[in-house]
N, C-alpha and C positions, 0 to 999 in steps of 0.2 A: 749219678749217671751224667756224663759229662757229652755232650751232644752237640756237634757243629751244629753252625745255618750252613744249608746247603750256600756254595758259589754260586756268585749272579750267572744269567749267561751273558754269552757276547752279545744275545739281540736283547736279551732283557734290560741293558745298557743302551745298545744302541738308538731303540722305540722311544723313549723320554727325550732323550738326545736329538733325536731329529722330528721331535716334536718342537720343543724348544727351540732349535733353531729355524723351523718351519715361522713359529709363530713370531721368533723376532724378527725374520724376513720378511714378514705380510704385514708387522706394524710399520717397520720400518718405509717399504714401497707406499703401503695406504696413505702416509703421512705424506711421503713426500712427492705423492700423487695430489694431495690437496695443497699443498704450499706451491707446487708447480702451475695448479689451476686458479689459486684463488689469491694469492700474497702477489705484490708488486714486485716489480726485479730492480734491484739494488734502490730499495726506498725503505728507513726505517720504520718499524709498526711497533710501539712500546710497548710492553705488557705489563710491567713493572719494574720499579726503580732497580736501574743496573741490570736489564734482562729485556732482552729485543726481539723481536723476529726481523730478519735481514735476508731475504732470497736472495741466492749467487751461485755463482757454479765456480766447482774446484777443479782444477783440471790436473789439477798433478795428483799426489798422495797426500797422507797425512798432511794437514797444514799447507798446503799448496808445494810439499818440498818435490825435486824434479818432475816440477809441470811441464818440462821441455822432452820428455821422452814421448818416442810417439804411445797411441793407445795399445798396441798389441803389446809391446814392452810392459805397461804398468800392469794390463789384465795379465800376461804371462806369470809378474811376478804376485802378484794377487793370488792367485792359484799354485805357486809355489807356496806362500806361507800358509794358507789354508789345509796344503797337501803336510806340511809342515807341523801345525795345530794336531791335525788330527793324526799325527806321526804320533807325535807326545800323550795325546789320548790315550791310546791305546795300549804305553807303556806304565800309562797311571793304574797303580790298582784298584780295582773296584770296589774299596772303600774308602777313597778319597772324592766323597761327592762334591766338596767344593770348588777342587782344580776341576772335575768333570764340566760343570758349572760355567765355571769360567771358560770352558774350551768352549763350550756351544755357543757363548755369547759373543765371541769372538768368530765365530765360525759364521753366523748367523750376520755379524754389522760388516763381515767382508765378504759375504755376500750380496748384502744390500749394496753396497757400493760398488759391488764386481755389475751387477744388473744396471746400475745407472751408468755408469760407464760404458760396457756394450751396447747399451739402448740406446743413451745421448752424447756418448763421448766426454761426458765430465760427472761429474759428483754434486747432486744437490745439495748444498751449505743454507743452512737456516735460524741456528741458532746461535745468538749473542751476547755474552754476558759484557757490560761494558762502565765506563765512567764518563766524563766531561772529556777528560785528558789521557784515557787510555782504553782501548777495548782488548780482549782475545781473540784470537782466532775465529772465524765465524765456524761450525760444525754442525754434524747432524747425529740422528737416533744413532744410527749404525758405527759413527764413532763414539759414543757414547756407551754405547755395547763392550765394543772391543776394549776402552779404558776400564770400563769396570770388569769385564771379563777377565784381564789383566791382572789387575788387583785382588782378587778373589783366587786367582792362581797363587798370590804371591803369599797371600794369606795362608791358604791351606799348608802351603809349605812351612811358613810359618809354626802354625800348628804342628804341623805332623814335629817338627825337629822339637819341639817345647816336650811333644808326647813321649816321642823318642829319648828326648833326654832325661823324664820323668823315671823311665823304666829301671827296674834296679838291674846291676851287674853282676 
């Protein structure tokens, strides 16, 4: 007797989903609710070799790139690629939980930064990974979300073509 699993539904997907990105939203703000109150601005605090904590505000996107746009520009397009993300969602089948995965977490750290920005007009930056003679980017949770939620996309695809190509003809 050969017997499907019933299909997810559409909210059975969606409920984990906006859980997830419920809850990377509220760590993301908590955090950078206490780095806003409790870290010095632009003073380094060491944590460990090559890893800092450094307050600063990003006013542009990613990496500071066109910090010269005004704010309604960057939130506009903030909420274009989220509307974006969750375009791609939607077309993922519902046994592809790891690009699902990846979408919330990305859904979730461009939120976090969509909120700092209409709150204070720029992006709290806090974390540092650094040397003597050269540091990265300063960043926060919510970018950290979205890189990894990224990669976890890129992965399952990965997979899926590895499984795909597994299958006989």
């Amino acid at each position: 007797m050969n017997q499907s699993l019933p299909k997810p539904s559409a909210l059975s997907r969606i409920i984990p989903m906006a859980w997830l990105v419920g809850g990377a939203v509220a760590l993301d703000q908590g955090i950078k609710w206490l780095v806003e109150t409790r870290l010095p601005f632009h003073e380094l605090v060491p944590v460990m070799p090559m890893f800092a904590l450094y307050r600063t505000w990003n006013e542009g996107i990613a990496f500071s790139m066109l910090g010269g746009l005004p704010d309604t520009a960057l939130l506009a397009l903030t909420a274009l690629v989220i509307v974006f993300v969750l375009y791609l969602w939607w077309r993922t089948p519902a046994g592809r939980g790891i690009a699902h995965l990846g979408y919330a977490l990305i859904i979730g750290g461009a939120l976090g930064n969509l909120i700092d920005r209409a709150v204070y007009g720029h992006v709290v930056d806090y974390i540092l990974f650094h040397t003597e003679n050269w540091s990265f980017a300063v960043f926060n949770l919510a970018d950290s979300f979205i890189s990894i939620g990224a990669g976890l996309i890129v992965l399952d695809e990965v997979i899926a073509t590895v499984n795909e190509r597994k299958k006989p003809t």
